[in-house]
N, C-alpha and C positions, 0 to 999 in steps of 0.2 A: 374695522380692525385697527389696533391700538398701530401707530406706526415708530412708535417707542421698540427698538432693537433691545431684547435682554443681552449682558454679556456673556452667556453661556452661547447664542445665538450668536453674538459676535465671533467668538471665538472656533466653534465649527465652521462659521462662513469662513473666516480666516485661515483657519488651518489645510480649508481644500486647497490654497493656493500652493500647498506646499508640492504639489503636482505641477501648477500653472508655472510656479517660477522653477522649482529645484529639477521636477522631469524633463521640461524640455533644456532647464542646462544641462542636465546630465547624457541626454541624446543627441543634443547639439557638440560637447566637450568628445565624448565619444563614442558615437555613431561610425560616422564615417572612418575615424582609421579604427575601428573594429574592426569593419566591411575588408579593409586591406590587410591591417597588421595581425590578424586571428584566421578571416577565412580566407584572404589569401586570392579577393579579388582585386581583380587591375581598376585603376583610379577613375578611368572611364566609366568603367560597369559600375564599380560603387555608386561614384556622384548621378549616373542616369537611374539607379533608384528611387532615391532622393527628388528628381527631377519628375522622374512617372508616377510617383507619390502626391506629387501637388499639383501633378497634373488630376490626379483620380479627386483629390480633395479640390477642384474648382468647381465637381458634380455634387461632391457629400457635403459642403460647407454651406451652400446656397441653402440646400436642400433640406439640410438638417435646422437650419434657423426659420425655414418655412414649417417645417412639420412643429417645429419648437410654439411658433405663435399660434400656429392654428388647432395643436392641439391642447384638451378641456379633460380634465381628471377632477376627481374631490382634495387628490395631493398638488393641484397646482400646475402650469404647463412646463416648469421647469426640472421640477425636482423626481420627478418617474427617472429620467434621461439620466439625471446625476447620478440616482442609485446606481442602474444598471449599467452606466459608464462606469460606474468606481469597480462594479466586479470582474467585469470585463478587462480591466487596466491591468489585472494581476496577474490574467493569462497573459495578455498580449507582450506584457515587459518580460514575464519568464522565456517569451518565447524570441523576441526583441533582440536577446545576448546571447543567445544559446550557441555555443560553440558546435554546430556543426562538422561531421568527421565525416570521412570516408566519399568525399565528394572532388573528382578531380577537376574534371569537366567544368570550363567556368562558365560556359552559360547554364548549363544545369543549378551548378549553386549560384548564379544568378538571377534564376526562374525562384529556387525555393527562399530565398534572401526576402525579392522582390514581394511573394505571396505572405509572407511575415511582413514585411512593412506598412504592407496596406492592408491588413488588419490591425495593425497597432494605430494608423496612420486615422482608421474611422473610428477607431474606440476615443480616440483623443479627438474627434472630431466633436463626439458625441457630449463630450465632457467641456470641451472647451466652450464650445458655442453657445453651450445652454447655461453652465457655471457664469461665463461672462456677461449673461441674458439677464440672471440673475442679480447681478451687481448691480444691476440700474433698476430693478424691481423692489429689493429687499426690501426699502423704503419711498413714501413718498417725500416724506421730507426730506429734502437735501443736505441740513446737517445730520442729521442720525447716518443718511446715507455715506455721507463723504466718512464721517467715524469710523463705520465699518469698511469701506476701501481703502481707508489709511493704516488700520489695522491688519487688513488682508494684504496689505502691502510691505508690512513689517513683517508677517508670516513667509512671503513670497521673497522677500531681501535673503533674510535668514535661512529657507531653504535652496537659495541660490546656490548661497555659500558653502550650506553642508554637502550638496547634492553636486557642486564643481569640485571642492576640495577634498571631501573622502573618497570618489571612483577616480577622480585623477591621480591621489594616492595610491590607489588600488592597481590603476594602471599603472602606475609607475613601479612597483612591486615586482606585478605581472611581466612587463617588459624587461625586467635586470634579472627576471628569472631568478626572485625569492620566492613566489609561489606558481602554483601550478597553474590554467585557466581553468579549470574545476569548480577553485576555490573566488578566482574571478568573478565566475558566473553565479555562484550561490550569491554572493556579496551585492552582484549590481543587476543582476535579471533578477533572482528570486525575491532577496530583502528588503529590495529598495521598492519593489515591484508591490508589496506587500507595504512599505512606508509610505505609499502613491495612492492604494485606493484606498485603504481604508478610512483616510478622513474626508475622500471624496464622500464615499456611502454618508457615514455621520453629517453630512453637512447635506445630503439631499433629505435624508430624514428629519433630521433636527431644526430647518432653516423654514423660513416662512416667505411667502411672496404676497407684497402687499400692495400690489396695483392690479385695479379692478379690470376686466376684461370684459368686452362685450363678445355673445354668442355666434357673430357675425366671422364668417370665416375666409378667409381668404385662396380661390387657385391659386398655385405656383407660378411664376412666370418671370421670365428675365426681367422684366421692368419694374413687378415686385422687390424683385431681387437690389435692383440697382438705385432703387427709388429714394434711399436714406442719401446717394452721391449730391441728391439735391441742393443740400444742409450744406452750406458753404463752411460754416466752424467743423464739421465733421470731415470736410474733404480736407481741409487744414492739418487737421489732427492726425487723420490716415496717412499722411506723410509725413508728418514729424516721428511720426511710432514705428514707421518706416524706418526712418530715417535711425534711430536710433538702433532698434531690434536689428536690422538687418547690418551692421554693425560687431555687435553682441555674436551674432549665429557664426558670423565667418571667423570672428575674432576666436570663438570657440573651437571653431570644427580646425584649424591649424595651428593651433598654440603647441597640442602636443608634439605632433611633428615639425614646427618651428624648436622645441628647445628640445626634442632627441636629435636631429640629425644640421641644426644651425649654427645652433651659440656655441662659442667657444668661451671657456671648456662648455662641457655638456651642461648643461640649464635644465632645469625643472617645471612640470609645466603647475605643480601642485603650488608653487611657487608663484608664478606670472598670475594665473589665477588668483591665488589666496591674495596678494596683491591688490586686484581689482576688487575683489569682494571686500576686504578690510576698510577698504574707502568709501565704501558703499554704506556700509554697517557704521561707519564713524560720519559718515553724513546723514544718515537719516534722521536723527535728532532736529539736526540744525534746519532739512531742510521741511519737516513737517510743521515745522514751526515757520518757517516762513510762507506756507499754503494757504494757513487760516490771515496771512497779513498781504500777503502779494499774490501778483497774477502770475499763472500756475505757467504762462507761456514765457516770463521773464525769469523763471528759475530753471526752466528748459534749456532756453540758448546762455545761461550768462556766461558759465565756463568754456564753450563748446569749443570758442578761438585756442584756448587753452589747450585743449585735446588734440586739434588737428595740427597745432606747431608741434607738439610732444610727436605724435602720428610720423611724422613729416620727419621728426629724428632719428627716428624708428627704421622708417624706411631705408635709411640711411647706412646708421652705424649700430644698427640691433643686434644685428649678429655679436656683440660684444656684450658677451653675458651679465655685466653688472651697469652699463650702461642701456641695454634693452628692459633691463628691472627699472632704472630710472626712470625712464622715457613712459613705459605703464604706469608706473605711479603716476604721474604727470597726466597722462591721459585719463586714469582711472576720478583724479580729481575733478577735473573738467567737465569729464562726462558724467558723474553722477546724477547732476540735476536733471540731464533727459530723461534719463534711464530708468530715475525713479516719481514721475511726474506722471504719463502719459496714462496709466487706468485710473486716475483720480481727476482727470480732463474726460475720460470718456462717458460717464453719466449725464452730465451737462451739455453734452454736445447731442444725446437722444433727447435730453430736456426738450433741447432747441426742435428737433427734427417732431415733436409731438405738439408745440404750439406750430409749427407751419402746417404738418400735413393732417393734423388734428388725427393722428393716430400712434401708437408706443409701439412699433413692431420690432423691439429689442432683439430679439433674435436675430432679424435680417444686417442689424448693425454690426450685429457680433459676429455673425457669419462672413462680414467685406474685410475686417479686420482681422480674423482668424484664417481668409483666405487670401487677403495681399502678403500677409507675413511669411507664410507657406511659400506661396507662388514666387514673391520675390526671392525668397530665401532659397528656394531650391534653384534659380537662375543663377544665383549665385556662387551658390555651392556647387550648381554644373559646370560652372566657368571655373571652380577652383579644380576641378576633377580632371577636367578639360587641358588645363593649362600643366598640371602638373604630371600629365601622359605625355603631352608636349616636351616639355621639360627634360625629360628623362628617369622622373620618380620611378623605383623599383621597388614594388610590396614586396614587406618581411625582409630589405634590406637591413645590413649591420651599418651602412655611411652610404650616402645617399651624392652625385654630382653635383658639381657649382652650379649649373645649371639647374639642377631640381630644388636647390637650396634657394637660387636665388629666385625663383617661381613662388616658391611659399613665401617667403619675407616681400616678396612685392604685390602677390596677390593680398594677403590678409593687409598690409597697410595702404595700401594704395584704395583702393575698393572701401575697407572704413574711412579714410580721409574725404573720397566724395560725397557717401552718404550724410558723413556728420555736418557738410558746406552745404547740404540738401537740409536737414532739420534743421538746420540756424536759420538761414533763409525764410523758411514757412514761420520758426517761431516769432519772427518780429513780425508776421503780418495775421498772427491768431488775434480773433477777434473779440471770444470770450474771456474779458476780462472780468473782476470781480463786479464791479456796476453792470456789465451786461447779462451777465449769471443773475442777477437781484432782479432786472425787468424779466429778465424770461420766467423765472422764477413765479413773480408778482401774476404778469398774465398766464399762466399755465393753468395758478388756481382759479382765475374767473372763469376760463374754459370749461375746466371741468367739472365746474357749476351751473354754465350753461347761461353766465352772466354778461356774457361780451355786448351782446345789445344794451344792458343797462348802463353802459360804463359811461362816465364824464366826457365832455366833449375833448379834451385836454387828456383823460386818458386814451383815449381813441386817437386819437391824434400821436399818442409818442408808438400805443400799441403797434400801428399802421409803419411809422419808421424803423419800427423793429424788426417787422414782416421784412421787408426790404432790403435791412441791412446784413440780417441771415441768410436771405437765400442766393 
């Protein structure tokens, strides 16, 4: 098979990200004060959704990137899953926002909240894991490859933007009581629900996978599971993407209730957002163009000092609505280089993990990284739930106490501040740089030729320091 990417092919792969990046912004942005500011649950019961969600997704993530390798179709082991994850997404988001009525009882709508989440919680299991399985299969060659994740990256920048900036508008609407939540929900369950799967479907139909698979199948088993942790550049990676994303999630789940009930006057969260995104969309130029020239770990941390001073202002004097705009722009620069690096690191780093363990079980990769981001992100978001019951937050309040204010402005920056001191850290010690990407690269294909015996004494020799220096 030709492993020449058409751009009609590019272009469906790329466009299912528009799920990958703009859905989980738009569940991240407003999930959780749905849960409080619509149904009218307490911060506790919210965030412990969220928390038993990724707790349920430490069994369906493993799990699902094992059934993803070891299962054999004529359409591929990835692309069945994509379809039927794209139709599945439409219910699960229609049902995801649905404004729930007639329920007082909050553990009861607790219970039915919960049973929605965790069907939306495995349909996105389902999509994720195998979509991202996908990214490293599309091709074997590594430029056509990286083309298409660069591309897919552009698609996912973009529906960031649209999928933070129009429902946070929407919310913002919703909350000043210009429209109903009726009209909420048509807008962000049903449409968007409908903007989600559909280029999932296309992109499982229309996409190709072009790494050969042997018949040889694998039991499930923890050690399967864990066996990519091996991969020293991959353990790197899994905390820098950490590091970053978990970042992103908290920065999202309280921004809106940071500028309705913090900044003075009242702030906009359409605003703080559209902010971070515009920086995003005006660096990606600059920085795809520095990917093909530098290493992907130096454009990671180079801002990051940048973000966490800005961070640090923040925590500070944020509550001053046109100085906490500052202070995001400032971070929003900084941080773009992570933010927008980390899935164009992650093919090269399964590179790595198939010249060591002389097998590609893409899926298992995609499943530790689709479940650290989960797992940590819902610790997180339980400690923001946590801390803001503490506090004093009151759902469906009109002004919220010093205390419940200062809880949100200290959790959301304080908590992205040590993360972002966590990805700096791991970025100056990643190991795939663009010469070690070219040897892995170089020996993968003798491998998979079955050539490694025949090789120069002098190739053997660098091959053998390479073994070494990866794992």
């Amino acid at each position: 098979m030709s492993q020449k990417i058409s751009k009609r092919e590019k272009g469906f792969f790329a466009a299912a990200d528009f799920y990958g990046g703009g859905g989980q912004a738009l569940v991240g942005v407003l999930y959780l004060v749905f849960l409080m500011e619509v149904l009218g649950l307490r911060p506790a019961l919210a965030s412990l959704i969220v928390t038993i969600c990724e707790i349920w997704d430490a069994f369906t993530d493993p799990l699902m990137g094992k059934i993803g390798d070891n299962f054999r179709s004529k359409w591929g082991r990835r692309k069945p899953f994509i379809v039927l994850g794209g139709f599945l997404l439409i219910i699960a988001f229609s049902l995801l926002f649905m404004p729930i009525s007639g329920i007082s009882n909050q553990f009861v709508l607790f219970g039915v909240a919960l049973a929605i989440n965790i069907f939306y919680n495995t349909v996105s299991t389902i999509i994720l894991v195998s979509y991202n399985s996908l990214s490293a299969e599309i091709s074997k060659d590594p430029i056509e490859r990286d083309k298409a994740n660069i591309l897919r990256l552009i698609a996912s920048t973009v529906a960031t933007a649209l999928c933070t900036l129009v429902p946070t508008l929407v919310w913002d609407m919703y909350s000043n009581g210009k429209i109903q939540v009726s009209v909420f929900y048509i807008i962000v369950g049903i449409l968007f629900g409908v903007l989600f799967g559909l280029p999932v479907i296309l992109c499982g139909i229309f996409c190709k996978e072009r790494i050969e698979v042997s018949d040889e199948k694998a039991k499930f088993s923890f050690k399967d599971f864990v066996e990519p942790l091996k991969i020293k550049p991959f353990r790197q990676l899994l905390i820098m993407y950490l590091g970053q994303a978990i970042c992103m999630d908290i920065f999202s789940a309280g921004i809106a209730l940071f500028a309705k009930y913090v900044t003075t006057p009242k702030g906009s969260s359409t605003v703080f957002l559209g902010i971070f995104i515009a920086i995003q969309l005006a660096a990606f130029p600059i920085i795809n163009k520095l990917v093909k020239k530098t290493d992907t770990n130096k454009i990671y941390g180079f801002g990051l000092p940048l973000a966490i001073t800005a961070m640090a202002v923040f925590a500070i004097f944020g509550q001053h609505l046109f100085v906490g705009y500052a202070c995001i722009f400032f971070v929003a620069v900084g941080f773009a280089g992570a933010q927008l690096t980390s899935w164009i690191m992650y093919p090269h780093t399964v590179d790595a993990g198939e010249l060591i363990l002389k097998k590609r079980n893409s899926g298992s990769y995609s499943a530790i990284m689709t479940f650290a981001r989960k797992l940590s992100t819902s610790i997180a978001v339980g400690i923001f739930g946590v801390v803001l019951e503490l506090t004093g937050y009151v759902e469906k309040a009109d002004i919220q106490t010093d205390s419940a204010k200062l809880g949100i402005k200290l959790v959301m920056s304080l908590t992205c501040i040590v993360f972002m001191i966590i990805g700096f850290i791991m970025s100056r010690r990643y190991m795939l740089s663009k010469q070690v990407e070219a040897q892995v690269d170089k020996y993968i294909n003798i491998q998979r030729d079955n050539k490694l015996e025949e090789m120069s004494e002098e190739d053997k020799q660098e091959y053998n320091e390479l073994i070494k220096v990866l794992k």
